[in-house]
N, C-alpha and C positions, 0 to 999 in steps of 0.2 A: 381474861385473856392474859395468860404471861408472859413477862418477853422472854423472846429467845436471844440467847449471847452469840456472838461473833465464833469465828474460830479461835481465837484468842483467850477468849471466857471470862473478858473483861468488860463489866455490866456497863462503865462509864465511856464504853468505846463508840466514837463519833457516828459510825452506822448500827441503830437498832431495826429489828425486823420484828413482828408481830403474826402469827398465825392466822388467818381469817378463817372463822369454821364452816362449815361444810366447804371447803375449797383448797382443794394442795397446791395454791399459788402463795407466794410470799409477798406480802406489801410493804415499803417502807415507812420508818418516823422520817420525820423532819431531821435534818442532818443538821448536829452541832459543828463549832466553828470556833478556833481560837483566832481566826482573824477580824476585827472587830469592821461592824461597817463602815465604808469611808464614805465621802462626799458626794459620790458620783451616786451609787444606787441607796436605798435605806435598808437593805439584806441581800448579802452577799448571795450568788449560785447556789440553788439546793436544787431538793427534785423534782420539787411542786410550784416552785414558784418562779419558773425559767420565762413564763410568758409577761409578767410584771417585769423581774430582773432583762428582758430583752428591751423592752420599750424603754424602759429609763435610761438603758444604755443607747442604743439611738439618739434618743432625745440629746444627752450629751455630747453626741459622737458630733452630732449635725449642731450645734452651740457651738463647739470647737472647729468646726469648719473639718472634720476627718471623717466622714460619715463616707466620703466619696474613695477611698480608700477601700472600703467595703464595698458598696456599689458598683464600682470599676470593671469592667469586662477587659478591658486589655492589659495586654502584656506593659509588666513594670519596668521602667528603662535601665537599660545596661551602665554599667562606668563605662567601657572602653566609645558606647555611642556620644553621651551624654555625662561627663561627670556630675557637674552641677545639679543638673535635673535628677541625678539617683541619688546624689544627697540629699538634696530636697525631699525627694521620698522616701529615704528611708529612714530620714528625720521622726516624716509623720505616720509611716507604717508601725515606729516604735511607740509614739504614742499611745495608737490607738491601743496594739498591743498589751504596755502598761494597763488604759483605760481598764481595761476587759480582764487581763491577769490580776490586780487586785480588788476586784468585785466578784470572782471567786472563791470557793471555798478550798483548804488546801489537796482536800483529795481529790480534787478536778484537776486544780495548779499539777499535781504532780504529773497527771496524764496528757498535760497539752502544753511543759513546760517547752517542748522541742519545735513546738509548732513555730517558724519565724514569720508566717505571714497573717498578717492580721486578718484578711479576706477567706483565708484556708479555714483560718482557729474561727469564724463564725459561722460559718458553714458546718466547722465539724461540731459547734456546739449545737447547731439550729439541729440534724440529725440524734445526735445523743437524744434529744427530750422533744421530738416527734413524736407527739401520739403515742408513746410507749405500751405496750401489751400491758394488759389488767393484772399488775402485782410481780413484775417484773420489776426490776433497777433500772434505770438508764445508761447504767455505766455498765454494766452487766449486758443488755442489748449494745451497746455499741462492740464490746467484743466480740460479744458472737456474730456479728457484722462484719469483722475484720478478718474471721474466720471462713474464711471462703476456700472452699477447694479447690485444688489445680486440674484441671481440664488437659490432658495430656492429646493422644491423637485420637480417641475418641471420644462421642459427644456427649460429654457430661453437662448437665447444666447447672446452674448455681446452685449452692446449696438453698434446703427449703429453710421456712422461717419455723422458730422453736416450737409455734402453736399451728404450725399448717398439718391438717389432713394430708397423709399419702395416699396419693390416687387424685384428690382434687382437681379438677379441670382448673379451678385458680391458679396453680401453680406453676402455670409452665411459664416460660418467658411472654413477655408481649401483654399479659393475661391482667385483670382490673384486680389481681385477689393479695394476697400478702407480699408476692414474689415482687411486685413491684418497687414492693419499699425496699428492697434485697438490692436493688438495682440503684433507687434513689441517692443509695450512700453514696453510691461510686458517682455522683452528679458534678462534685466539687473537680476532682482526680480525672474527669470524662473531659470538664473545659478548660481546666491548666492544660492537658496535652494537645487538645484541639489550637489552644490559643498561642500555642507552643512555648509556656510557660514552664522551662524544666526546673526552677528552683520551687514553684507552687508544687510540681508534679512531686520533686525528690520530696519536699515534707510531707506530703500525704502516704507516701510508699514507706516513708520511715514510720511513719504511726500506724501504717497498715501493710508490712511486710509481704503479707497474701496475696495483699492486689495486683500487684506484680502479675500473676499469673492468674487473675480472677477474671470472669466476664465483667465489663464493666457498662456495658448494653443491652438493650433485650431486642434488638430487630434484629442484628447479622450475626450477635453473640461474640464482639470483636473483647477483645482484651486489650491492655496497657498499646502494647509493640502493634495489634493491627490498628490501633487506633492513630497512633506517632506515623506509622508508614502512611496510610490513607490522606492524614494531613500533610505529608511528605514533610514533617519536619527531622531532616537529617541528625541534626546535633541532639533530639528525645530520642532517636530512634539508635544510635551511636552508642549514649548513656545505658539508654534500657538495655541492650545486649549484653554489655560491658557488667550489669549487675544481675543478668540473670542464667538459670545455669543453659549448658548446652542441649537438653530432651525437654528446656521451656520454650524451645524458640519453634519445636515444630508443633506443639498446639493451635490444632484449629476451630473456625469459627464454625455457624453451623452451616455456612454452605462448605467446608471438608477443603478452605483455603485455608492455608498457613500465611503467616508476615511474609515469607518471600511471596508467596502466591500475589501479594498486595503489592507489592515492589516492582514485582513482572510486570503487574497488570499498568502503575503508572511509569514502566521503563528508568526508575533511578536507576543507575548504576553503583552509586556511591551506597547505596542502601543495599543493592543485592550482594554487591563482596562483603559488608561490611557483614552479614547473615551468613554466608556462605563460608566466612573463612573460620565463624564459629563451631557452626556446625554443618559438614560437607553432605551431610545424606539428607539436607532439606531438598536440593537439587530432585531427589529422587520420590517423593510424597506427590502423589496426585490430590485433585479436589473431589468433588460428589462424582464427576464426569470425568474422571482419571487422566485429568491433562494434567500435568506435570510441570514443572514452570518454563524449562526452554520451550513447550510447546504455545503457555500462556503469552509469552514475548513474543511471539511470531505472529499471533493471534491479532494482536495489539500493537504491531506496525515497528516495533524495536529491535531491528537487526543488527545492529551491533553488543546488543545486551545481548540476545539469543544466541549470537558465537559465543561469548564468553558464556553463558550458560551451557552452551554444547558441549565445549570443553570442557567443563568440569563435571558432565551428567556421565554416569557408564553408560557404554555400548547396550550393555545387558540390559537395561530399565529399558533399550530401542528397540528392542528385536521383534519378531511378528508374535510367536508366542505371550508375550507379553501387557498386549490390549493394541489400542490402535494409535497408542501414542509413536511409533518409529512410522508408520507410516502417514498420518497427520505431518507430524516435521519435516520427513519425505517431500510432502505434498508440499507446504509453506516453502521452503528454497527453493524450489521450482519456479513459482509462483513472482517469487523475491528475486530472482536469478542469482541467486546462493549457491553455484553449483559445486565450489568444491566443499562446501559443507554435503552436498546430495551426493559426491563421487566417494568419499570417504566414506557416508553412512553407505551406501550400496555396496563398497566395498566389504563392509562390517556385517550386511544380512545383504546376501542378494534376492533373497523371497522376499524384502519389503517392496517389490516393482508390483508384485501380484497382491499385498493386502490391503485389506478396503481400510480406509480412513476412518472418520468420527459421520463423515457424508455419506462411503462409502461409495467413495472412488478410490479406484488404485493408481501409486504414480504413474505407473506406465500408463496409462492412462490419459489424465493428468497431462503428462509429457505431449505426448501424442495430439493435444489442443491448444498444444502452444507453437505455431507455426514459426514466431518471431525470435524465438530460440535458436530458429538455424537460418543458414543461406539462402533457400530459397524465398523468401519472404522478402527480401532485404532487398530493393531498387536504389541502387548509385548513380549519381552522374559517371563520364567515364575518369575521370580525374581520380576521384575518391575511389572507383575500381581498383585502378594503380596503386594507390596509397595500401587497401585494403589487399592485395594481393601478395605485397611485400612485405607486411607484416607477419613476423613469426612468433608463435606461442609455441613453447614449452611442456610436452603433455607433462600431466604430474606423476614422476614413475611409480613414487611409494607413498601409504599412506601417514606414514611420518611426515613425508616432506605436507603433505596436505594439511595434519596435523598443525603442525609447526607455523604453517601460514595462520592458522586462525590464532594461537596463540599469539604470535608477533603483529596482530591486525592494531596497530595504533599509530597516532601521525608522530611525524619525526621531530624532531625540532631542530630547526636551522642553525647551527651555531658556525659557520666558516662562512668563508666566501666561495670558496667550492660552490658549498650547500646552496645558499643565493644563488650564485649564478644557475645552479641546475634547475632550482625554482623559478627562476624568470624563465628560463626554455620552455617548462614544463607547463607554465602558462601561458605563454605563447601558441605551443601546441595544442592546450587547448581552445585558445580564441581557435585560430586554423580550424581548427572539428578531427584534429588528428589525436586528442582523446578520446573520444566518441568511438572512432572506427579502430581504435584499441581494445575497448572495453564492447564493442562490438564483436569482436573477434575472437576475443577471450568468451565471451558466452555461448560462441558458437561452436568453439571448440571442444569450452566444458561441457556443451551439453551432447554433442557429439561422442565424447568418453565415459557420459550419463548411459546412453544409449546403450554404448558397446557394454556395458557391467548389468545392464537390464537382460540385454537379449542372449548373454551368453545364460542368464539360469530359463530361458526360455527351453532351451532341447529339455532338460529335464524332465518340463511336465506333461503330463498324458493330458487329453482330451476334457475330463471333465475340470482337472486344475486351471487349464487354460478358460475355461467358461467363468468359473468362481473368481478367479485372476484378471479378468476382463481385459485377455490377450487380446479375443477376437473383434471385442471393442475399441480396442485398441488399434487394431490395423485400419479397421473401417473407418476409425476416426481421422487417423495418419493419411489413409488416403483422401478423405474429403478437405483435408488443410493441404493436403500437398507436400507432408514430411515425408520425400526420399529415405534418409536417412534410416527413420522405425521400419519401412516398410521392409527394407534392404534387409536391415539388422535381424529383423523376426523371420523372414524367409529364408536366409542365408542360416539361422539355427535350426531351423524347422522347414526343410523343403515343400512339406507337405501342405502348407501353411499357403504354397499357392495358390493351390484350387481350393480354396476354401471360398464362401458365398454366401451373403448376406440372406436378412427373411426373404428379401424379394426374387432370389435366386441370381443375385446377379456375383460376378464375380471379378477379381483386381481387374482386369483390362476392363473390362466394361465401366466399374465405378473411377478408373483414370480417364476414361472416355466421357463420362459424364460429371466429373466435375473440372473436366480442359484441364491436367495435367501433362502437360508435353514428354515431361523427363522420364516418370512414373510408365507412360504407356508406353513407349519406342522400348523401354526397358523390358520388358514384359509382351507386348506384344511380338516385337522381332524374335521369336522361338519357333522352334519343328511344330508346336502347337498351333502356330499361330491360325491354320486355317479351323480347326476344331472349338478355339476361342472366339472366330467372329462369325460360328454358328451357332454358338449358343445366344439360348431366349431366356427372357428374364419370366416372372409369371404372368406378364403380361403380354405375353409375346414379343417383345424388342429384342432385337442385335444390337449389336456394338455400334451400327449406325444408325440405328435409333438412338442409342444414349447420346450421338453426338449433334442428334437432332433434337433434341429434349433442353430446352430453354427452361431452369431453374432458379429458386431463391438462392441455392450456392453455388452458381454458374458464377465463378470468378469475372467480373467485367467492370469493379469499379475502379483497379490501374488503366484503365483505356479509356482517354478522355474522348465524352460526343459521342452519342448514341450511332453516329456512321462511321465510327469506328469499331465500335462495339459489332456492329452489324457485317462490315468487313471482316471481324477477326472471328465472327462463327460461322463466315461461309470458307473463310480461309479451312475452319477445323474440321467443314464437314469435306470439303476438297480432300484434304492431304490422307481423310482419314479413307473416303472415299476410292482414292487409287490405294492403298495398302491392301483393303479386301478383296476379295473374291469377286467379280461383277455379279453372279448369282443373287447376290445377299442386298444386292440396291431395291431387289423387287419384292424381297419376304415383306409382307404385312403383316401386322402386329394384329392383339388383340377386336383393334378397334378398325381393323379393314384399313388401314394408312401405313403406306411405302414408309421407307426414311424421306425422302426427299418430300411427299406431301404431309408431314410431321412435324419438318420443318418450317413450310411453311406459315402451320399450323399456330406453333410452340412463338414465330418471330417477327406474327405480325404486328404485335404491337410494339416490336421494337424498331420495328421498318418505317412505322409511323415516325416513331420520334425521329428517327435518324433521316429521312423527310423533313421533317418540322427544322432538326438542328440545321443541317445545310442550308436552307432556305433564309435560315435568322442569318449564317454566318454570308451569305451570299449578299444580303438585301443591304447589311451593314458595309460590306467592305466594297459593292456598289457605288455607295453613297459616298466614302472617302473617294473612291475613283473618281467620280462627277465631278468632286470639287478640285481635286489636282488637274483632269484634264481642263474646266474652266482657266484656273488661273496660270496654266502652262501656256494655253494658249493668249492669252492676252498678255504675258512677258513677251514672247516673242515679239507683236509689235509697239512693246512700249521699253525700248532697249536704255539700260542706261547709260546717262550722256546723249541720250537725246542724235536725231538725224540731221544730219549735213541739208541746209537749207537749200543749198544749190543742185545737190546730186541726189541727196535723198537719199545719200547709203548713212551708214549709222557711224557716229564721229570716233569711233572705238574698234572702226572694223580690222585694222591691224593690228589690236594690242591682241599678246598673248591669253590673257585674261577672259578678253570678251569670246576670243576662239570657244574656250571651255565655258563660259555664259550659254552661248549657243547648242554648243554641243549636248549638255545636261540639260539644257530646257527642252529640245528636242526628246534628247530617250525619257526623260519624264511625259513628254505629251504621249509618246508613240507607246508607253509601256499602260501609262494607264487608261489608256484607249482602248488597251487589248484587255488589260485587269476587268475594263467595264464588261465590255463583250462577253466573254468568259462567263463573268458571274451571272450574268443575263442568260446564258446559254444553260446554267447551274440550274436558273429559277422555272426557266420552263423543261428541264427534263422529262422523261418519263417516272424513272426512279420504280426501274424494277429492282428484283433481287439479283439478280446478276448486276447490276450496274454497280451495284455499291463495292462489287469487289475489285473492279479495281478503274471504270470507266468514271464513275463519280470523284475517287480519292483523285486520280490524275488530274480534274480540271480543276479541283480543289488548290493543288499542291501549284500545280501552274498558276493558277490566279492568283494566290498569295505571294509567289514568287516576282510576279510580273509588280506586283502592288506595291510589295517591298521595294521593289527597285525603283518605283517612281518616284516613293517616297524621297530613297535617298538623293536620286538624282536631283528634284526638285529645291531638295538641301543643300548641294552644289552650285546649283546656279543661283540660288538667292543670296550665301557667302560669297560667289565670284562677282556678281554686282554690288553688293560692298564694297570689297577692294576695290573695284573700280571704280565706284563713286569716290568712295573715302581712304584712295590713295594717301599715305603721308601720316592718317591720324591712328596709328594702329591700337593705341590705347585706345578708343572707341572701338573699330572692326572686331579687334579679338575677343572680348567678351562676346559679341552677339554673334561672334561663329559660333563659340562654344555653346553658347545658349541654341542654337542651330540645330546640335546635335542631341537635345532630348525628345522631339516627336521620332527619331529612328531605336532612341533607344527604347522608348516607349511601347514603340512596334514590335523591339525586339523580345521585352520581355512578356507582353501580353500573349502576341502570336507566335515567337519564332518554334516556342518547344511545339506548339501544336503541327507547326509545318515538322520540324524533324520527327516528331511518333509517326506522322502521315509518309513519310520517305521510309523510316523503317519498316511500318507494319506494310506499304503496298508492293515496295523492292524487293524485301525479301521472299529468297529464295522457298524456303520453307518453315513453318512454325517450329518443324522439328532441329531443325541445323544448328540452330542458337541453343543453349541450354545452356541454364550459367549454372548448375550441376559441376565441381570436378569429377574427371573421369574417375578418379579412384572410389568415388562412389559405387561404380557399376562394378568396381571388378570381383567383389565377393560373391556377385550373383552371375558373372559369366557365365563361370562353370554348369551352373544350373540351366541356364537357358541358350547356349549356346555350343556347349559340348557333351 
């Protein structure tokens, strides 16, 4: 066998190769050495003898106390944390270094002279002379290791190893066969960036330029930068961009995510500009599922990333042509109440109101099942009415100005005393809740100018657009929540839009009638139509006073506290709706041989039950407070304080002013809850038809509470006016226990009193329909239609 010379053609040059016959692989001699052995191993690094030369290096590493240097999984201390302690290390980092650099041979030295971490350079040695393929160099296999291809936006996977089969099932990522070792290199370069160790990371990317852009995983196929992002270590992920070019930064993994994809999904911010200001058209690269990253950030709850994302994505990447990403994003501000991110995108495509999503809903849609979005949904005290009335929003005229708010969306910083001062107001206002029913206000409005941008590209579309667009879904939905507003806006574009009718055949006034819309149906029903709409049947034979006989699961009745309210306010509905009809139409029976009025029964008897049962609980309870006020009212009376005049027997206080009011209030306390008792007693043995509930039962209710209240308080008058007049003189004593006096009335007040006022509104008023907290301007785009 003869040797073969180098390139060189110098016989005495340090690496010889020999032929092996029958085999076109190349095997190595023993590699010469002008460095003679030193102390530490007995032959320096060759090719064959890495598993002898590693243990004796150990051995001494662990003698010298530096073995842990190597072993070490964490991150090595910083000067500006610790100076002391990074000198200490890096004392013994050089060490080991030393150890290991002259127990090499120099054509190793030459290739790891850059390595500065001792822990890196054992690792990159422990790879070189792994198992090496049969007649291979080690140093020859470590480069072609280093060689790795860049994986651009589509999905290449690492290169194969020099002796793998193409086609082999071993080969793919993940796989038990050579690819693995392919993977293994990158093991050292995988837990410096994990451990977010950028000075391990930068030596390894100096000895292996490639890896930069190389897979350095085999599960998600993540590279250097999705690895830095995932661990969200900012300052790897900073450096990495900073040295790699701009068309590396949108290489993706194999689920078709890029490094921002990664960013989106944990909402840094400091990560996504820091990618974005690289290179601007990552904004625009979807994953396997063509979400795109402002879509990913919405996904994943980060809405202030997702306007800055918004802003910087084109219109174009939004638009319906495009997949379902503009209307997905659509959907999310909605959802978010992001609206004037929704009013500008609508501005920008008005056909995103009609495309299906990634779910395949459309936002009108969408819109349409979000009640909480507008006015009517919204129950105030009257105070906050007031507040909320006077408050004025600004519609957004241009999409610039809308624009412009998402760019300048960041907080301010206080630097005057202005500024303070207007911050303390401004939190102030918010203890009050008078930010609340600003930002209240403002959604109501924006979604209101949502609306108006949806329903104007409504005239546009014909019939089956409107199907595919899921207009008609849309309406149906608006009406079962109660949005005015969509129902208004789609009619007012589309007149025709009003006789239109569900599977069941029913149609708007009917389904306003049967989901208790007050505003919705007086709108619609009061038309030249109106007698030809409360003869129409549904397919099951109903009218319009069937539906308002028809006790459902979305029969609005959980703002109405006490099922005998509840029960009151749907006889209330079939009354009002009752004189509006035709009297004809009381006696049409439906499919199943039942009027409206025995439908009703029908559909409420088990709410008549409860509203039975409730009255009874509330009667039996406040009974029982009576019993014991009347008890001890009467026994004040003759045990007065100050005590009786021994001779006369009148009471020793009968002229003081005091005792006047002593008397006076123990009186209407006895006489009020005497009658409270009565009353409620009168409650327990009713009949408790359905007629009574409407308005015979609320009145003795409303009485009895009234009367109870008032014993209460009086009772609490006269037990403070016998103080005083006991304990004239000591007011530091009396005045606390008045005050204390006045928590069982407050007590009543807050338990009971809203119940007494719903019961004064819902039985006093005139009609369900008179109240509408609706503004008129609502109605006026549909005047025209139903009333001219």
């Amino acid at each position: 066998m003869k040797p073969v010379h180098d390139s060189t053609g110098d016989e005495h040059s340090p690496l010889r190769f020999t032929k092996r016959q029958g085999s076109g692989s190349l095997q190595t001699k023993d590699m010469a050495t002008t460095i003679p052995p030193g102390t530490i191993v007995p032959e320096v690094l060759g090719n064959t003898n890495y598993e002898n030369w590693s243990a004796c290096i150990k051995n001494y590493l662990l003698a010298q106390d530096l073995w842990d240097i190597i072993e070490t999984t964490t991150e090595p201390p910083k000067p500006e944390d610790d100076a002391v302690e990074f000198k200490a290390w890096r004392k013994r980092n050089a060490a080991t270094l030393h150890a290991i650099q002259i127990s090499c041979g120099m054509d190793i030295l030459s290739k790891i002279k850059d390595i500065s971490s001792a822990r890196i350079l054992w690792d990159t040695l422990a790879k070189m002379y792994e198992q090496p393929a049969e007649g291979i160099d080690p140093e020859v296999a470590l480069i072609n290791s280093s060689n790795t291809s860049d994986r651009k936006q589509n999905h290449e996977q690492p290169p194969n190893d020099a002796n793998q089969d193409v086609g082999n099932p071993s080969s793919s990522p993940g796989s038990d066969g050579n690819q693995n070792n392919e993977f293994s290199g990158y093991a050292a370069l995988l837990q410096a960036i994990q451990s977010g160790n950028w000075n391990a990371t930068n030596d390894f990317l100096k000895l292996h330029p490639n890896a930069k852009t190389a897979t350095i995983e085999n599960i998600s196929g993540q590279t250097p930068l999705h690895t830095a992002v995932a661990a969200e270590h900012e300052h790897i992920v900073e450096k990495l961009v900073e040295i790699m070019k701009e068309e590396d930064l949108a290489i993706l993994d194999y689920g078709g995510n890029t490094a921002l994809a990664y960013a989106a999904i944990k909402g840094n911010n400091r990560m996504v500009k820091c990618m974005v200001r690289k290179n601007k058209s990552l904004v625009s690269i979807g994953n396997n599922q063509q979400d795109i990253p402002v879509v990913i950030a919405f996904e994943n709850g980060h809405k202030e990333l997702a306007r800055y994302l918004y802003f910087h994505t084109p219109l174009e990447e939004l638009k319906p042509e495009k997949g379902h990403n503009g209307a997905t994003l659509l959907n999310h501000t909605i959802y978010t109440g992001l609206f004037d991110i929704a009013v500008h995108l609508m501005e920008g495509w008005p056909r995103l109101a009609f495309a299906p999503d990634r779910d395949n809903f459309t936002p009108l849609y969408v819109l349409a099942s979000m009640p909480h979005a507008f006015p009517g949904a919204t129950r105030l005290v009257f105070w906050k009415k007031w507040i909320y009335s006077c408050i004025r929003i600004p519609r957004a005229h241009t999409t610039e100005e809308i624009r412009l708010n998402i760019q300048n969306n960041q907080e301010i910083t206080i630097g005057s005393v202005r500024a303070l001062l207007r911050q303390l107001v401004s939190s102030l206002l918010n203890l009050l809740g008078f930010k609340q029913l600003y930002e209240m206000k403002l959604v109501h409005v924006r979604s209101y100018e949502l609306v108006s941008c949806m329903c104007k590209a409504v005239s546009t579309l014909d019939h089956q657009d409107m199907i595919n667009g899921g207009v008609y879904s849309a309406i149906f939905r608006a009406m079962r929540e109660g949005i005015l507003e969509i129902v208004v806006g789609i009619v007012t574009a589309n007149p025709k839009l009003l006789h239109i009718r569900d599977a069941e055949n029913r149609g708007i006034v009917m389904l306003a009638a049967l989901h208790r819309h007050a505003d919705i149906f007086l709108a619609t029903f009061r038309s030249r139509q109106a007698s030809m709409w409360a003869a129409n049947r549904d397919i099951f034979g109903n009218n319009v006073l069937h539906m308002v006989a028809l006790l459902t699961e979305f029969t609005p009745l959980d703002h109405i506290p006490g099922a005998a309210l509840q029960m009151q306010r749907e006889l209330q509905w079939f009354k009002q709706v009752e004189s509006l009809c035709n009297p004809m139409i009381t006696n049409f029976k439906n499919a199943d041989g039942l009027t409206p009025r025995q439908l009703f029964t029908k559909t409420h008897k088990e709410l008549m039950k409860e509203g039975e049962r409730w009255m009874k609980d509330t009667s039996t309870s406040c009974t029982v407070v009576g019993a014991l006020i009347v008890t001890i009212m009467f026994a004040a009376a003759f045990t007065v304080p100050g005590g009786n005049n021994q001779e006369t027997g009148l009471p020793i206080f009968l002229h003081n002013n005091m005792f006047k009011i002593f008397i006076l209030s123990d009186s209407l306390s006895l006489f009020s809850s005497s009658a409270s008792v009565l009353i409620f007693l009168g409650l327990l043995t009713s009949r408790y038809s359905e007629e009574d509930f409407l308005k015979s039962l609320p009145k003795r209710m409303i009485t009895g509470l009234c009367t109870l209240f008032f014993s209460i308080t009086t009772m609490m008058i006269a037990f403070s006016t016998a103080l005083l007049i006991m304990l004239r003189g000591h007011s530091w004593t009396v005045n606390p226990v008045i005050c204390l006096a006045s928590i069982p009335v407050t007590l009543f007040v807050l338990m009971q009193f809203h119940l007494l006022v719903d019961m004064f509104a819902y039985t006093y008023r005139s009609s369900i329909f008179d109240k509408r907290v609706k503004p008129w301007f609502y109605f006026r785009s549909l005047y025209n239609i139903l009333f001219r």
